[in-house]
C-alpha positions in Angstrom: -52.2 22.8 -17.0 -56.1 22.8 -16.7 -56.9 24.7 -19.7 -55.6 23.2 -23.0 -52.7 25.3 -24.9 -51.3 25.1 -28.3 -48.3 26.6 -29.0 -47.5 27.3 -32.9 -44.0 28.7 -33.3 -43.2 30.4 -36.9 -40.3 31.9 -38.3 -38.7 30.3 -35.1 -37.3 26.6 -34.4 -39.3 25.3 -31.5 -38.1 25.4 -27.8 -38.7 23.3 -25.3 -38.1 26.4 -23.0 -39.9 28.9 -24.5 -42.8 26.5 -24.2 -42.8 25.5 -21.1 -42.8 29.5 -20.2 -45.8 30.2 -22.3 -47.6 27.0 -20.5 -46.3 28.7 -17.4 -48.3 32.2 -17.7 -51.4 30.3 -19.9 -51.9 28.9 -16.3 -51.7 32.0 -14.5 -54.6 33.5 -16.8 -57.0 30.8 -14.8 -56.9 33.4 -11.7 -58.4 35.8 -14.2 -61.0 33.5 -15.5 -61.6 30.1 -14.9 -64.1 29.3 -17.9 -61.8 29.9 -20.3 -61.7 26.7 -22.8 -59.2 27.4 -25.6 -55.9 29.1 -25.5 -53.8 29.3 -28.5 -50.3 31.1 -28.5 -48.5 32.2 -31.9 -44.7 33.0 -31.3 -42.9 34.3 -34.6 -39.7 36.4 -35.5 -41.5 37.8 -38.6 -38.5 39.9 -40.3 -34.6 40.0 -39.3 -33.4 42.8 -39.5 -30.0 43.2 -39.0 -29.7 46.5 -37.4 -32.3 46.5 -35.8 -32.0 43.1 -33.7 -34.1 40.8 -33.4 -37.8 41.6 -32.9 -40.6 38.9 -31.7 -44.5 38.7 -32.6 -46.8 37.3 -29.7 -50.3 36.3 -30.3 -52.3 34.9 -28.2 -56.1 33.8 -29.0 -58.5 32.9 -26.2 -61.7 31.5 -26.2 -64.2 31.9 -23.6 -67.9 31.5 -23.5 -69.9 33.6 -26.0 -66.4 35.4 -27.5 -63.0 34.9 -29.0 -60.3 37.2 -27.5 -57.1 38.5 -29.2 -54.1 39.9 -28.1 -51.7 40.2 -30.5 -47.7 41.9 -29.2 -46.3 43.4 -32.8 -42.7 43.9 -32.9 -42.5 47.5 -33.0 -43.9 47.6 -29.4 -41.9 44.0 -28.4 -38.7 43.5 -26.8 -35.4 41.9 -28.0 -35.9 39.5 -25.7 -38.3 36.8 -26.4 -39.6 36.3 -22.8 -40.2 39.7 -22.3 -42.3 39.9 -25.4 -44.3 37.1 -24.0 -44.6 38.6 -20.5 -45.9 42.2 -22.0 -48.4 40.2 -24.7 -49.7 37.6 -21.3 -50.1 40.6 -19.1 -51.7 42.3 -21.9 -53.9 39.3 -21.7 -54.9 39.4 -17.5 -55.9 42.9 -18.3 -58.2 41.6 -21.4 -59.7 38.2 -19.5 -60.2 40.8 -15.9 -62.4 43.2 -17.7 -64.0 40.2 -19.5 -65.0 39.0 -16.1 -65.9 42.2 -14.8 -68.6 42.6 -17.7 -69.7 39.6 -17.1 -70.3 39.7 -13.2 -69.9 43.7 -12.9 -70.6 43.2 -8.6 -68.5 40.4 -7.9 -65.0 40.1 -7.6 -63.3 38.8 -11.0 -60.4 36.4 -8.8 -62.7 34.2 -7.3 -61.3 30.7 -6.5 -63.0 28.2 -8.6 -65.2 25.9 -6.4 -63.4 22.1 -5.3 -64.9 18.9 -4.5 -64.2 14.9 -5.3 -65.8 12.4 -7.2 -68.4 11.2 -5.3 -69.9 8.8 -8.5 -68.5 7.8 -11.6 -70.6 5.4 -14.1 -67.3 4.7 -16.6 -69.9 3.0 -18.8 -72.1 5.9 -19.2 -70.0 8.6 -19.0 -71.2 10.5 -16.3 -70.4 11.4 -12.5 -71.0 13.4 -9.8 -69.0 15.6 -7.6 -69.8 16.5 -3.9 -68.9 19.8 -3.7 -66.3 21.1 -1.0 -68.4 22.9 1.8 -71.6 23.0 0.5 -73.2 19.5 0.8 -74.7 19.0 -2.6 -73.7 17.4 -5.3 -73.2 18.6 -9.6 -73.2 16.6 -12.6 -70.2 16.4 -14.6 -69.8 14.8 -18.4 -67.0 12.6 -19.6 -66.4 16.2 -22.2 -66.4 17.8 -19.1 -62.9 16.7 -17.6 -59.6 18.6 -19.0 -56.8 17.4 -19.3 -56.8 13.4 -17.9 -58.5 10.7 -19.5 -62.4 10.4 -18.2 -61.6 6.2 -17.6 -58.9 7.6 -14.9 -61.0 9.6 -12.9 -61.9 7.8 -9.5 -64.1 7.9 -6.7 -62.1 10.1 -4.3 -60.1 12.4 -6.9 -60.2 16.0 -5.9 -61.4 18.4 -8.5 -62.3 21.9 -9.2 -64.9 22.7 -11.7 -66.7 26.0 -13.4 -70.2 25.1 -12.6 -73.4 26.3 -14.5 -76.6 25.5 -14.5 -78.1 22.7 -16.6 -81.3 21.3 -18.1 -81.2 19.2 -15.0 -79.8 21.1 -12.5 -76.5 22.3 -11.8 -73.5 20.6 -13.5 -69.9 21.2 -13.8 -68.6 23.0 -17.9 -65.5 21.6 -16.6 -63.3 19.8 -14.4 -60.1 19.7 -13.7 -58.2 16.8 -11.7 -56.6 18.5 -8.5 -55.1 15.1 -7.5 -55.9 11.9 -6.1 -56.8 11.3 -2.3 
């Protein structure tokens, strides 16, 4: 999973299954947006009632440059079924991140493919590297804060990565990087 995800369950014991369907569709939202840098998910069975069944809360909190995005699935408009409730409340959230996007970039498409490279320089020490960038015959600076989800010291010369690139003080360098696999 390239963008981190914490999962708080309330009112609810925790599932191992549940979980790893929410870290399934958090990943899917990357398609939508790829500079997304916080994703938070509140599941919670807020009131039993008995005739009614079982109703399910879904909240899910986003943060992406500049703004904080909230999509919250109440139970009077949730399912019965858990996973349902967290489809509806995750689709809820591709429609939210796409027109995001759009505002952001209003003529270009919003499902662009982040742009891949590998390490082409890593100083360990300083913590710093480069990436030569897929295609294009340049290379972007990356930070040690940079990389999601592995540890900066295991990042090689060679490992394939896709990155959100911006441009920097310097130049252009990579927001972040995520470790596609090792060559």
């Amino acid at each position: 999973m390239a963008v981190p995800v914490q999962i708080t369950f309330r009112d609810i014991p925790p599932s191992a299954a549940i979980a790893a369907h929410v870290e399934r569709r958090a990943e899917k939202l990357e398609t939508f947006f790829v500079r997304m840098s916080k994703c938070h998910v509140v599941v919670e069975e807020p009131h039993r009632h008995s005739r009614q069944g079982r109703k399910y809360k879904v909240e899910i909190d986003m943060h992406v440059p500049g703004k904080e995005l909230v999509i919250s699935r109440n139970p009077e408009a949730s399912q019965e079924d858990l996973h349902a409730t967290i489809d509806m409340a995750f689709d809820d959230a591709e429609r939210v991140l796409e027109d995001y996007a759009r505002q952001l970039q209003p003529d270009m498409k919003t499902r662009v493919a982040p742009p891949r490279g590998v390490i082409a320089k890593i100083f360990h020490d300083r913590g710093y590297g480069f990436i030569a960038v897929e295609g294009e015959g340049h290379e972007v600076y990356f930070h040690r804060n940079s990389v999601i989800g592995e540890k900066f010291e295991r990042v090689t010369v060679g490992t394939k990565v896709r990155f959100a690139e911006e441009e920097g003080d310097k130049g252009p360098q990579a927001s972040t990087v995520y470790v596609s696999g090792m060559s």
